[in-house]
N, C-alpha and C positions, 0 to 999 in steps of 0.2 A: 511388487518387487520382493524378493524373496530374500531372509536375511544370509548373514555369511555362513550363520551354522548348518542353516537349510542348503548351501552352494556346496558345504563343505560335503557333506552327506550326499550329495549329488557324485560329486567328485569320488569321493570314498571308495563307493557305488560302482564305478566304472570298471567294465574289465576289460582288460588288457588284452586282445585276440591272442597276440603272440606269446605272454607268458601266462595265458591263462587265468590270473590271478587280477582280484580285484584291486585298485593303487591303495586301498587301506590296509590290506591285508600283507600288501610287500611294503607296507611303512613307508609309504611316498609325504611329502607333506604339500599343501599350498598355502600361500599367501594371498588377499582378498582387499582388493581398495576397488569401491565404487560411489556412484552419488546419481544422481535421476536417470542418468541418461548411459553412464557408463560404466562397464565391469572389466577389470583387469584382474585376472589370475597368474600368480607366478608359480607355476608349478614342479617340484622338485621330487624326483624318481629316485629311489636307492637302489637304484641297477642301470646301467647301460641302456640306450634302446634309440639310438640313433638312426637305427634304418629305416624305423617306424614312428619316428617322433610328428614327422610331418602329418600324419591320419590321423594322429591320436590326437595332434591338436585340432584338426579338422573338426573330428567326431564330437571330441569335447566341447568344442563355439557353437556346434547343431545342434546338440542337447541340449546346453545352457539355455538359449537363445530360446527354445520352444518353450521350457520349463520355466523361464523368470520373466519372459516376457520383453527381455532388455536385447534393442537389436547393436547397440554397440560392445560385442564383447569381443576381448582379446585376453588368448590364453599361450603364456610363453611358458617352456619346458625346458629344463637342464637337468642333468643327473647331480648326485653327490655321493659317491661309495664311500661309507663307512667301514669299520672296524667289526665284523659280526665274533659270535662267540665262537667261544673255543672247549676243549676240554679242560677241565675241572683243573687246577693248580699245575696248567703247562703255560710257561711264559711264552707272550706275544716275539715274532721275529722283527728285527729293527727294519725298516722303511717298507714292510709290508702286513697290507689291510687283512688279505684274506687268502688261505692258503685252501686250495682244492684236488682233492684228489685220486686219482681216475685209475680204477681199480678194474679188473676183469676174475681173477680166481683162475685163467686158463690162458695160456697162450696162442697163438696164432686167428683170434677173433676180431684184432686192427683194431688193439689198443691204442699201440703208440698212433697211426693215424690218426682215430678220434682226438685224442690230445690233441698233437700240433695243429688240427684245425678247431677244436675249442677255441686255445689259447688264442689262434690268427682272429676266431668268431668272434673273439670278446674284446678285441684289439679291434679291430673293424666298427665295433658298436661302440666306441671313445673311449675305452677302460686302457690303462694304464698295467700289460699285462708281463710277467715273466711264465718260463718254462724250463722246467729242470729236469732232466731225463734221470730217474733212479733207477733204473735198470745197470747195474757197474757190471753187471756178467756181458750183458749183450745190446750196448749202449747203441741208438737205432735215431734215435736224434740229429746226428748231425747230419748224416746225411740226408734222412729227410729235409733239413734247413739249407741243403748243401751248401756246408760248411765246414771247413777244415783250420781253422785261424787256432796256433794255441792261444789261451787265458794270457792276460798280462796282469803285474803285479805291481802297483807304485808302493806301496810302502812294505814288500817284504809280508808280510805276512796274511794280506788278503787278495783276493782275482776280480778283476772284474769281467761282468756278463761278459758274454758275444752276444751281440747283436745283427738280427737277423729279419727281414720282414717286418720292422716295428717291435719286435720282442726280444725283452734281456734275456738270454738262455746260459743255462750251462750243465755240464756233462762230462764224466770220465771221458768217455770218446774226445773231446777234446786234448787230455792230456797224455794219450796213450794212440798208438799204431791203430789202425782201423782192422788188422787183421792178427794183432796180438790180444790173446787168452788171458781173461784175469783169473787166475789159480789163486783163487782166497779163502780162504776160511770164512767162514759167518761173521765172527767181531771184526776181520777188518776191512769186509762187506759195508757192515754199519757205520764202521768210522768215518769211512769215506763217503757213507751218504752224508751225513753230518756236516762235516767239511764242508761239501761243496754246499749243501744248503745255507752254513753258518758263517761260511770262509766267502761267501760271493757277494759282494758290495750291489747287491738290488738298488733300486734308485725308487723310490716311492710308488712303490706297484702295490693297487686296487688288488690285483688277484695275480697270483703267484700257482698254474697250475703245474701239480707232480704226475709226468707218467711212470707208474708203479709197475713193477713188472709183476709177473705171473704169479700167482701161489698164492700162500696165507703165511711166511717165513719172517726171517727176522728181521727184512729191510720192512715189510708191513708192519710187524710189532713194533719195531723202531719210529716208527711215522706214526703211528698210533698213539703208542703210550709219549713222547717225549719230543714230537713237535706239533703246534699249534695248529691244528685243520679245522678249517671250518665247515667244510662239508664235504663228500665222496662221491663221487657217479662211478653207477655201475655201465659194465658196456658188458653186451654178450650178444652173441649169433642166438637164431628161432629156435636149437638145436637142441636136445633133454642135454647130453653129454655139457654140453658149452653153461649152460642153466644150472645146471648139479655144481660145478663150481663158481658158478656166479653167487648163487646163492651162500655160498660157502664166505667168500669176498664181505657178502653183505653182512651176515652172520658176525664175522670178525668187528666191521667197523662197530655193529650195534653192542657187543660186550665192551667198546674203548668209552663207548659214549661220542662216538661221532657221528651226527645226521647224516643219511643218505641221500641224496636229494633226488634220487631217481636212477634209472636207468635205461640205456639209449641201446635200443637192437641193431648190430650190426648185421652189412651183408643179408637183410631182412628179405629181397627179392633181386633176382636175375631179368636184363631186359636185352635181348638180343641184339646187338649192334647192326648185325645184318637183315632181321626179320621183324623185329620189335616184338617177337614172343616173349611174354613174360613167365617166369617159371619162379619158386618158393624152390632156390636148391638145398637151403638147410630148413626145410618146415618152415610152419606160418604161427604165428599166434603166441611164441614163448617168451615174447618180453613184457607182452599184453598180460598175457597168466601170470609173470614172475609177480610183475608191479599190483596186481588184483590182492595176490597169495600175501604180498605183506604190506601193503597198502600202502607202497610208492607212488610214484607218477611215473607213465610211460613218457619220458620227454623227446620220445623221437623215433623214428626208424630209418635207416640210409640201406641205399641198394649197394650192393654189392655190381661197381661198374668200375671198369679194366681204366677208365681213364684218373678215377681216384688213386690207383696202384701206381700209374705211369707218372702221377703228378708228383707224389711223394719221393718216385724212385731218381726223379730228375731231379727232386730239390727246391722244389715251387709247389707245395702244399697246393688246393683246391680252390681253398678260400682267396690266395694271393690267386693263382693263375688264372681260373675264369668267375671273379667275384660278381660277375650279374648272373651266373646262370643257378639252374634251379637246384644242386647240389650243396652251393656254396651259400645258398640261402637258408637252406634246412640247415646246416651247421650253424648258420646265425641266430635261428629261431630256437634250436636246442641252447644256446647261449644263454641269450637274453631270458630264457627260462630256470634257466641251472641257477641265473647271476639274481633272479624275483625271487627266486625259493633260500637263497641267502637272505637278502636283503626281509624277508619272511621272522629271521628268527633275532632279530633287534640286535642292540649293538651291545659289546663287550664292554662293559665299563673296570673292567680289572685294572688298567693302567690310571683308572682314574684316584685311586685308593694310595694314601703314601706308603712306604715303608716303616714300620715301627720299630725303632731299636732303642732297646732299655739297658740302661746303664746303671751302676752300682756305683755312687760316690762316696 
């Protein structure tokens, strides 16, 4: 019989096919009660992973079971998302754990896609998700969510989400014409991301993703320096052009001091609807090279297919519209990867510290 530290070390040990990572290393923890004949592990993930939770308990009573010899074992699995870190003296957002978010350096590379099926991926896998469109120039959220509701406001001076698909969102496109120009100047660009970040009653959301719009400008410095992010994914096409400013994207978040957690090649390959020829329309290999060049993780590649365009454009993202098929699973597996490589970097203990105020009597 093997003791608990030996089971633990087993456990530790294990990796995770779909995020990669070993459960010691994404700060998973378990619990151990046994006696001659029987082993019960409780075991607790700090990321989402619901889709896979079934194998992993599988795999893990196989191992055991060979390893200690003991044929009555049961291994139960629940997640617990924490509080991960943040940057350096920027206070925590009120009812949310962990803010992410999803940068490109370029436009038209299906940022904002990526996001709303993130967001839908990581709400699929039990997390407790929102989604905030900062894009205030050319707000592309709502209709993706097809959604048109405005914000309502109980107490005057806060909104809450719209809710959509399971996820709190919200978005200037909500409070403005779908075909009216916002003519703004830069500060009050910012303010109004602010707002709607700081002004929108979230309800105890795990991960709170932001799709950022294009550039390295002041809605990115604004998100940067002075609210609380816990980590960034890059997104970019195979393409040098799309890469040049991705890179740029990444470069920014690493002077705030915010982790990257990777990045996910979009549009990576063409598959013929008609012939099933497959074709690299924007080159091959440039999300593989980016992640090598600064030692990210490639956390994914998605094809570029006309049905991902048509889902978004109706309003039923991928993940909601066909969630068994093979699309809507690489979005889940990119998830539960982005959500390990958080759970990776331990919990923020900054709230746990009081305020000190010194008085002069």
């Amino acid at each position: 019989m093997l003791t608990s530290e030996q089971i633990k070390k087993i456990i530790n040990e294990y990796l995770d096919p779909v995020s990669g990572m070993s459960l010691g290393d994404s700060h998973s923890t378990s619990k151990i009660t046994s006696d001659d004949n029987n082993l019960q592990i409780e075991l607790t993930l700090g990321y989402p992973a619901k889709g896979h939770q079934a194998s992993m308990k599988a795999n893990l009573e196989e191992i055991l079971k060979k390893q200690s010899g003991t044929k009555n074992i049961t291994v139960s699995i629940t997640s617990n998302i924490i509080k991960h870190k943040v940057q350096q003296g920027v206070k925590g957002l009120k009812n949310v754990k962990n803010i992410i978010a999803i940068a490109s350096g370029k436009g038209g590379v299906g940022k904002s896609t990526t996001s709303i099926n993130l967001a839908l991926a990581l709400s699929a896998e039990g997390a407790n998700v929102g989604l905030l469109d900062a894009d205030i120039y050319g707000p592309s959220q709502p209709r993706m969510l097809g959604k048109n509701a405005k914000p309502q406001s109980e107490d005057g001076k806060t909104i809450e989400p719209i809710e959509s698909a399971g996820l709190q969102t919200m978005s200037i496109g909500y409070l403005i014409d779908e075909e009216e120009p916002m003519v703004w100047r830069g500060p009050m660009v910012t303010q109004a991301l602010q707002q709607l970040l700081n002004d929108t009653n979230w309800t105890d959301l795990d991960y709170l993703v932001i799709d950022l719009p294009p550039g390295t400008g002041d809605i990115q410095l604004t998100l940067s320096q002075n609210v609380p992010v816990s980590g960034a994914v890059i997104v970019t096409t195979p393409q040098d052009i799309s890469l040049l400013d991705a890179r740029k994207a990444l470069k920014m978040f690493e002077k705030v001091n915010v982790p990257v957690m990777g990045v996910i090649e979009n549009m990576s390959t063409h598959i013929c609807s008609e012939c099933g020829h497959e074709e690299h329309i924007f080159g091959t290999g440039g999300g593989e090279k980016m992640a090598k060049q600064y030692n990210i993780d490639l956390l994914g590649s998605l094809p570029l297919d006309i049905k991902i365009r048509q889902d978004v454009d109706e309003g039923h993202a991928t993940v909601v519209s066909d969630p068994d098929g093979d699309i809507a699973r690489n979005y889940r597996d990119i998830a539960v990867k982005v959500a390990a490589r958080l759970a990776q970097q331990g919990k923020d203990y900054s709230s746990a510290f009081p305020n000190i105020v010194v008085k002069n009597d």
